[in-house]
MARMIPA-850393 format. One line per field, with one value per atom (N, C-alpha, C, CB): residue in three letters; atom name; y, z, x negated. Coordinates in Angstrom, 1 decimal. Atoms other than C-alpha are relative to their C-alpha. Glycine has a CB too. Example, Ala and Ser with C-alpha at 12.3 -4.5 7.8 and 13.67 -1.06 7.14 Angstrom:
2
residuo = ALA, ALA, ALA, ALA, SER, SER, SER, SER;
atomo = N, CA, C, CB, N, CA, C, CB;
yy = -1.2, -4.5, 1.2, 0.0, -1.1, -1.1, 1.1, 0.5;
zz = 0.0, 7.8, 0.0, 1.2, 0.0, 7.1, 0.8, -1.4;
xx = -0.9, -12.3, -0.9, 1.0, 0.9, -13.7, 0.8, -0.4;
END
This chain:
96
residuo = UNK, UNK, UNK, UNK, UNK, UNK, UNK, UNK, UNK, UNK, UNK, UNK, UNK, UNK, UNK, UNK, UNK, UNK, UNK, UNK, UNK, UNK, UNK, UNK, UNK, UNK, UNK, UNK, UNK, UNK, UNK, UNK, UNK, UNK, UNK, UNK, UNK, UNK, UNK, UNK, UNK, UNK, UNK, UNK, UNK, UNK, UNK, UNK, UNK, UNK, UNK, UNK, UNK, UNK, UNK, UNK, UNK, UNK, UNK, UNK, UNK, UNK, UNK, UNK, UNK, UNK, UNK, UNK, UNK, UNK, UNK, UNK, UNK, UNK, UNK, UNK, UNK, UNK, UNK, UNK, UNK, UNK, UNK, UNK, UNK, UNK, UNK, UNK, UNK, UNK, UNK, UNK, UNK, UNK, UNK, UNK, UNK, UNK, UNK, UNK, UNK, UNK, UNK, UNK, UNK, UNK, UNK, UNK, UNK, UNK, UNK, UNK, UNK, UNK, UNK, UNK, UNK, UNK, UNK, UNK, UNK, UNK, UNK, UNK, UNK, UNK, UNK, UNK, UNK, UNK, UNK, UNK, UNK, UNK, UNK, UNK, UNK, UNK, UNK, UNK, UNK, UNK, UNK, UNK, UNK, UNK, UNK, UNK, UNK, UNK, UNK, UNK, UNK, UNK, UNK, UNK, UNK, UNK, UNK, UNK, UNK, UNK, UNK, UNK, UNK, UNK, UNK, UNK, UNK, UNK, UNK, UNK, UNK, UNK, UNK, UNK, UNK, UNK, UNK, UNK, UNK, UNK, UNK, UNK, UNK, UNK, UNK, UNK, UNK, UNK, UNK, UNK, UNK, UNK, UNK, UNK, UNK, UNK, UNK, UNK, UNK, UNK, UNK, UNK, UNK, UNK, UNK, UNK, UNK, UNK, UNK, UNK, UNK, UNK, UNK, UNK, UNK, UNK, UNK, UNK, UNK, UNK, UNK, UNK, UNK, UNK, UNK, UNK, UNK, UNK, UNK, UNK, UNK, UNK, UNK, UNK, UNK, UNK, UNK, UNK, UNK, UNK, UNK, UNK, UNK, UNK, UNK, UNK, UNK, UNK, UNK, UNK, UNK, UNK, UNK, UNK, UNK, UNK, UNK, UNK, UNK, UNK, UNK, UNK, UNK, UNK, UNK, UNK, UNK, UNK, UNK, UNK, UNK, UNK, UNK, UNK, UNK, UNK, UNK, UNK, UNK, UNK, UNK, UNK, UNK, UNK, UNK, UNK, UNK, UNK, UNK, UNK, UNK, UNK, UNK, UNK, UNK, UNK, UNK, UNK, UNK, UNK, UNK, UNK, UNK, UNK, UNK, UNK, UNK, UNK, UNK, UNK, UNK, UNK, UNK, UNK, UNK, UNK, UNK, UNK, UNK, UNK, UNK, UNK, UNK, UNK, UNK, UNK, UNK, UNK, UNK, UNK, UNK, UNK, UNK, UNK, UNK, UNK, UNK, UNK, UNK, UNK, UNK, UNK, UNK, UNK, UNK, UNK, UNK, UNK, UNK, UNK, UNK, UNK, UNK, UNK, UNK, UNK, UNK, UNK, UNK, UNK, UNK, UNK, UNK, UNK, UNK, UNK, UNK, UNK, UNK, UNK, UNK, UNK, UNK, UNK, UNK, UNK, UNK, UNK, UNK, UNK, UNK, UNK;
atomo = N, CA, C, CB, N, CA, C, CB, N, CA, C, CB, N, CA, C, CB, N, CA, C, CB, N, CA, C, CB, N, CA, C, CB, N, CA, C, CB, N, CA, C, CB, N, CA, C, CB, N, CA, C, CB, N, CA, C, CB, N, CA, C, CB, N, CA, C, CB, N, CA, C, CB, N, CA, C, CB, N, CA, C, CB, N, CA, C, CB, N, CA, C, CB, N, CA, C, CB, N, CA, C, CB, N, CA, C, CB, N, CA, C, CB, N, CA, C, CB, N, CA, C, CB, N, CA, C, CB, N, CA, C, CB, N, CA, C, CB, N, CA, C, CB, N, CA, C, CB, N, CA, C, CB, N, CA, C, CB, N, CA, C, CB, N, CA, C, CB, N, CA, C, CB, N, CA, C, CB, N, CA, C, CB, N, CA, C, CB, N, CA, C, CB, N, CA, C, CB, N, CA, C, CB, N, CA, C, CB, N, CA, C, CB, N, CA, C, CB, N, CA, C, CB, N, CA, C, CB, N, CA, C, CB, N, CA, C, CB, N, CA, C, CB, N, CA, C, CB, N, CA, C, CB, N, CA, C, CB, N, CA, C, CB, N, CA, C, CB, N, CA, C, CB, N, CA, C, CB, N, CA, C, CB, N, CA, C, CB, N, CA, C, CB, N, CA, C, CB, N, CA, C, CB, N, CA, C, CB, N, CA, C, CB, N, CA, C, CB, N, CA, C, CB, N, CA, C, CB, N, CA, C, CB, N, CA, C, CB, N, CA, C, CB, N, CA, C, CB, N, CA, C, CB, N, CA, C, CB, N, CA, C, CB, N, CA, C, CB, N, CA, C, CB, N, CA, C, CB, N, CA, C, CB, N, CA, C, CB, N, CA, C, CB, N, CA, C, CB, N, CA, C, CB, N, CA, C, CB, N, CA, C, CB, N, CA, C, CB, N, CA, C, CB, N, CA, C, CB, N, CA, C, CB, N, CA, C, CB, N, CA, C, CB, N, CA, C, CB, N, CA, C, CB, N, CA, C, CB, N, CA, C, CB, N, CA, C, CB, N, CA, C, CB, N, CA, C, CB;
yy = -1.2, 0.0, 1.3, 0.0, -1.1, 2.3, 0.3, -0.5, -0.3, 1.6, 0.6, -0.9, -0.9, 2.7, 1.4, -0.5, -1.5, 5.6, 0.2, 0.8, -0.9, 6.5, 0.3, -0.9, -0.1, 5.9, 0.7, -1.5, -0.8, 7.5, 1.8, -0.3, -0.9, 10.6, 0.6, -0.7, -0.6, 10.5, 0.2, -1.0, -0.1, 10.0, 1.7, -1.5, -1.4, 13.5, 0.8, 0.4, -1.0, 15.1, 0.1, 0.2, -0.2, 14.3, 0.3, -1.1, -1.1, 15.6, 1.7, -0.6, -1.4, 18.7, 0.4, 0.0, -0.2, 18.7, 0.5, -1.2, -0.2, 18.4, 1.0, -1.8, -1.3, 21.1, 1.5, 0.0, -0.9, 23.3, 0.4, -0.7, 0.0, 22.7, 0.6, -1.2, -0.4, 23.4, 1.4, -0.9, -1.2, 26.5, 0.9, 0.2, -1.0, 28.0, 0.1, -1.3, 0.6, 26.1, 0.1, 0.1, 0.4, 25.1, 1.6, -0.6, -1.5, 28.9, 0.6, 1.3, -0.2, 29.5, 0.0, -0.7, 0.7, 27.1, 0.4, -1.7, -0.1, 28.1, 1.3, -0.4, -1.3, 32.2, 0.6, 0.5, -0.4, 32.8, -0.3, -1.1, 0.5, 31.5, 1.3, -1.0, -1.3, 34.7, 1.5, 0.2, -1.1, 37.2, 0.7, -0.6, -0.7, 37.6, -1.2, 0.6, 0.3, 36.2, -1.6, 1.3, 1.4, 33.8, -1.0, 0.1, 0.8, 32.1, -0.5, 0.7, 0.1, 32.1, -0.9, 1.0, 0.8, 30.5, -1.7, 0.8, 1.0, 27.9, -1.0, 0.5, 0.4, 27.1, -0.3, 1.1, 0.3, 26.7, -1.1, 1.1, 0.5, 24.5, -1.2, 0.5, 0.6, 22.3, -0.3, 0.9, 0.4, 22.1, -0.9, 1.6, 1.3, 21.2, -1.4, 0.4, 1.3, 18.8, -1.5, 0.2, 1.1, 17.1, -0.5, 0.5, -0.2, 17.7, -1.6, 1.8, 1.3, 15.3, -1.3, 0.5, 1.2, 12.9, -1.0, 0.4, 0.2, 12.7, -0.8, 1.8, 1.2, 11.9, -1.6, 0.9, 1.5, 9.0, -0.9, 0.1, 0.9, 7.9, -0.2, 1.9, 0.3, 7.9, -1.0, 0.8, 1.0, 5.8, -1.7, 0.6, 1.4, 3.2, -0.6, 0.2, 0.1, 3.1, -1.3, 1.3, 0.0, 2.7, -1.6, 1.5, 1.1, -0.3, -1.0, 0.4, 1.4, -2.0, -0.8, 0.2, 0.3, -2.0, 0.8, -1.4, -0.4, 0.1, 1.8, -0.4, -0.9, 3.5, 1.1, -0.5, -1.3, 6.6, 1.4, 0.4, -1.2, 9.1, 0.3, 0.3, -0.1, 8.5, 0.8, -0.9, -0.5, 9.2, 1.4, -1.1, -1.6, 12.4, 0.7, 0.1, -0.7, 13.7, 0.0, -0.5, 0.0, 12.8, 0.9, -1.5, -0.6, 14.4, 1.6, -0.5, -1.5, 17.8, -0.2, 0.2, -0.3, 17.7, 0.1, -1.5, 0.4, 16.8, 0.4, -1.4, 0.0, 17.5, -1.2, 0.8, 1.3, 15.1, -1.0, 0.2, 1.0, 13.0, -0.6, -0.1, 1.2, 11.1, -0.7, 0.8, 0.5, 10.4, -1.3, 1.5, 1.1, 8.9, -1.1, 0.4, 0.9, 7.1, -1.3, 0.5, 0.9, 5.7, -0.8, 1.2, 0.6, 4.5, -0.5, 0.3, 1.2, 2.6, -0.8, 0.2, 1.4, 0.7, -0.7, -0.5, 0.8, -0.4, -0.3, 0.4, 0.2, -1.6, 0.0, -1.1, -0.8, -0.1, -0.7, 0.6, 0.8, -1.8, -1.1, -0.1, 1.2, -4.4, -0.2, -0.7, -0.3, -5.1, -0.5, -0.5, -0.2, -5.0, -1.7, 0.7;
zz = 0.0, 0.0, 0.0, 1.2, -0.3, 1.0, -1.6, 1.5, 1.1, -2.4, -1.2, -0.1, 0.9, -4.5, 0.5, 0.1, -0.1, -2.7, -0.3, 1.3, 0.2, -2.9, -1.8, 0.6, 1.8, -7.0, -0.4, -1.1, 0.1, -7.1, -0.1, 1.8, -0.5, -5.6, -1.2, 1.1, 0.9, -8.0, -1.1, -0.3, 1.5, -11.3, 0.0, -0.6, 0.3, -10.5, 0.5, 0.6, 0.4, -9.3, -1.0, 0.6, 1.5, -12.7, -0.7, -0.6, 0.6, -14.2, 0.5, 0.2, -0.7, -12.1, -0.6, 1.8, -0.3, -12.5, -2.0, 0.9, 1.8, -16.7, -0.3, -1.5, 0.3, -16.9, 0.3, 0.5, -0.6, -15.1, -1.1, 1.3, 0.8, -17.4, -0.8, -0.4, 1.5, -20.5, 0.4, -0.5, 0.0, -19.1, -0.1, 0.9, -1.3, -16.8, -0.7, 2.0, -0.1, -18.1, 1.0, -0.6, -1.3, -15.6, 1.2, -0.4, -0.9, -14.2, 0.3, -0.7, -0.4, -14.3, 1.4, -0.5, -1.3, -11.6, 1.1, -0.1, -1.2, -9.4, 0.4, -0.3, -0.1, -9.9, 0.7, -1.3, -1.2, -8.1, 2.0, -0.4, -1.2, -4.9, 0.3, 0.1, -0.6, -4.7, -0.5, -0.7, 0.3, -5.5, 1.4, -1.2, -1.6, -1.3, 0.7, 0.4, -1.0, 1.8, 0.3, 1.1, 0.1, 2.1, -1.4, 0.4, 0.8, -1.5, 0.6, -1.6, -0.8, 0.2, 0.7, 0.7, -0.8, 2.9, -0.2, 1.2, 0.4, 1.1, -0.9, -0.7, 0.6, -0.9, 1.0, -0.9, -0.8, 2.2, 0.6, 0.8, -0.4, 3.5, -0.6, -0.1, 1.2, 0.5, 0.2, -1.3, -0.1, 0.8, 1.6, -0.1, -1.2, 4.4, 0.5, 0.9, -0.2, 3.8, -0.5, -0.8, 0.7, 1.0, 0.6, -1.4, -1.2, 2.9, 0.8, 1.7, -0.9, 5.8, -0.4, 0.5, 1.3, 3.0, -0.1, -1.3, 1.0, 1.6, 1.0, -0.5, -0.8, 4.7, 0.5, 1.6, -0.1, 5.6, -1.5, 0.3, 1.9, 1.3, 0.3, -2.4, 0.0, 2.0, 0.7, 0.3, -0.8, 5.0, -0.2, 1.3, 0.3, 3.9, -1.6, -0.2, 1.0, 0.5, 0.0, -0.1, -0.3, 2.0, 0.8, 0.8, -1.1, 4.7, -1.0, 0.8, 1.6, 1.3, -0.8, -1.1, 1.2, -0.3, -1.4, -0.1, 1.4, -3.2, 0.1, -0.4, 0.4, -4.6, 0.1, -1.4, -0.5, -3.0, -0.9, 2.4, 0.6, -5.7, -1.2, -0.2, 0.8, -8.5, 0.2, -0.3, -0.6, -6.5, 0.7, 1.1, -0.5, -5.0, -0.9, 0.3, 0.7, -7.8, -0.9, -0.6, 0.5, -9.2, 0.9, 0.2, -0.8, -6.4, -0.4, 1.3, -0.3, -6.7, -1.5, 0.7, 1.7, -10.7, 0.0, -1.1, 0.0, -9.8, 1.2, 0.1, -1.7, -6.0, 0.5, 0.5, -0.7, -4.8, -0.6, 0.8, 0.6, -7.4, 0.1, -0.8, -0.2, -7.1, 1.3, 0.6, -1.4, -3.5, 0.1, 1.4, 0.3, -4.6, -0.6, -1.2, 0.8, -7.0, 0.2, -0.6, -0.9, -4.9, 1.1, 0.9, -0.6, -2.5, -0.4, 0.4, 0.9, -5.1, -0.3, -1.0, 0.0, -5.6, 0.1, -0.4, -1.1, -3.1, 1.0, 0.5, -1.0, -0.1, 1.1, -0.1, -0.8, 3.3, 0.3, 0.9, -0.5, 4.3, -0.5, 1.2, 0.3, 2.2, -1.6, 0.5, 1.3, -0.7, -1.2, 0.0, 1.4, -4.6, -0.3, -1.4;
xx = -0.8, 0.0, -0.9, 0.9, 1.0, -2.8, -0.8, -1.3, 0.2, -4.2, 0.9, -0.4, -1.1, -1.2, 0.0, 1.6, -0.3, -1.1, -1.2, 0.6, 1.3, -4.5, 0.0, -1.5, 0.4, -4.2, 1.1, -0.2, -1.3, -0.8, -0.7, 1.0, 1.0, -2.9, -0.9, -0.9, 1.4, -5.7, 0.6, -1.4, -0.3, -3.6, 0.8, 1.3, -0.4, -1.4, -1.2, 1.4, 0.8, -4.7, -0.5, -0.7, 1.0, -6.1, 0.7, -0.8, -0.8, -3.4, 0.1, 1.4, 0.3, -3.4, -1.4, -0.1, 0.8, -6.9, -0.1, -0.9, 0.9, -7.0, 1.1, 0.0, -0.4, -4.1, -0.5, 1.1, 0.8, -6.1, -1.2, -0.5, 1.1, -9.2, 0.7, -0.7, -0.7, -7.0, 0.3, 1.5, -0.4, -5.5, -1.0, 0.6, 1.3, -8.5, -1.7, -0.2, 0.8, -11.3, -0.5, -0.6, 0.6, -14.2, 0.2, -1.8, 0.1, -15.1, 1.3, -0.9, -1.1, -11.5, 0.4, 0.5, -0.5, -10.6, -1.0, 0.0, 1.0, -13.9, 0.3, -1.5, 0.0, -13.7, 1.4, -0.3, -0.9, -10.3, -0.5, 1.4, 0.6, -12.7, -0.1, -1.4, 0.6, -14.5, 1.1, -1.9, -0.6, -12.1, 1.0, 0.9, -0.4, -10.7, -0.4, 2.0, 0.6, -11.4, 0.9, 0.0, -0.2, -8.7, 0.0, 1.2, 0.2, -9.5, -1.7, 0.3, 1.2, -13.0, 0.2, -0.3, 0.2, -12.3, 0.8, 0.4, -0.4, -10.0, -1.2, 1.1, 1.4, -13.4, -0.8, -0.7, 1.0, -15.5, 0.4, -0.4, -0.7, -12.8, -0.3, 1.0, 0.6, -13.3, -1.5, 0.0, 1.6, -17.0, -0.3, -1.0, 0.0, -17.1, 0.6, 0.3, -0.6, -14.4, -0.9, 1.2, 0.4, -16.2, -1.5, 0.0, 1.6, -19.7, 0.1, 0.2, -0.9, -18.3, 0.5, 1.2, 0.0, -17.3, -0.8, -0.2, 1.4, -20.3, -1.1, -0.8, 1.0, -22.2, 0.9, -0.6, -0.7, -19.8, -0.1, 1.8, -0.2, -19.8, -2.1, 0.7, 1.2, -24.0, -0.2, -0.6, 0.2, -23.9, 0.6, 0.5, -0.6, -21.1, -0.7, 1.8, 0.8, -23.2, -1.0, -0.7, 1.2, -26.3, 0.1, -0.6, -0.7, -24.8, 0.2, 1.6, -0.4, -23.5, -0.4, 0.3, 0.7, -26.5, 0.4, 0.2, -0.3, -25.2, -0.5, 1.8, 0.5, -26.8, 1.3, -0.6, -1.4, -24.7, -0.5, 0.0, 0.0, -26.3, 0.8, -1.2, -0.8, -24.1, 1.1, 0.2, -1.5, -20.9, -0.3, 0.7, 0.7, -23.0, 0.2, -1.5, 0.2, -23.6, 1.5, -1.2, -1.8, -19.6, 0.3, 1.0, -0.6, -18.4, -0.4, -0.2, 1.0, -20.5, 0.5, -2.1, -0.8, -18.9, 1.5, -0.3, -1.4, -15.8, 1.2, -0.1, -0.4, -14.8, 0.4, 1.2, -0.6, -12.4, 0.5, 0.9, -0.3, -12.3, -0.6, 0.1, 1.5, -15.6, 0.8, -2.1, 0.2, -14.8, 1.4, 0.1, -1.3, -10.7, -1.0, 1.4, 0.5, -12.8, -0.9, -0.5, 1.1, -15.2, 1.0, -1.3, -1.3, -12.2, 0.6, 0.6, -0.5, -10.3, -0.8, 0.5, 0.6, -13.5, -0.7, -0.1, 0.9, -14.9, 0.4, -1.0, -0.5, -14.0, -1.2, 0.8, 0.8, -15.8, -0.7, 0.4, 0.9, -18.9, 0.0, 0.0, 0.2, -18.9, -0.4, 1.4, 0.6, -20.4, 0.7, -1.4, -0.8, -19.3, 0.6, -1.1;
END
């Protein structure tokens, strides 16, 4: 169940995500950040979220045996898509 929702999740953020592109393109979607304080802090929000992610996606990686810079480097392209992506497939501490 937890899996449907989580891919439920990812298919309308990637719809959200590719209407966005089309409209906004990339700098689109990022340059409303700096334009006031609360889009600011909705961006810093975001980072520390994914931050905090990131070190838990390194450690369960790393535990697995499996190479946590790919999905690093997805994430930091992508935001919170790498990280769905990386949670549909895999399962925590255990290896592929």
């Amino acid at each position: 169940m937890q899996r449907i929702l989580l891919l439920i999740t990812l298919i309308a953020f990637l719809a959200l995500t590719g209407i966005a592109l089309w409209h906004h393109g990339y700098w689109g979607i990022v340059e409303p950040h700096f334009q006031s304080f609360g889009a600011a802090q909705v961006l810093a929000d975001l980072v520390i979220a994914l931050s905090l992610f990131l070190v838990w996606l390194w450690r369960d990686a790393r535990t697995s045996g499996r190479n946590p810079w790919p999905w690093i480097l997805v994430t930091f392209a992508t935001g919170s898509i790498g990280p769905m992506i990386y949670l549909l497939i895999y399962k925590t501490g255990k290896t592929p």
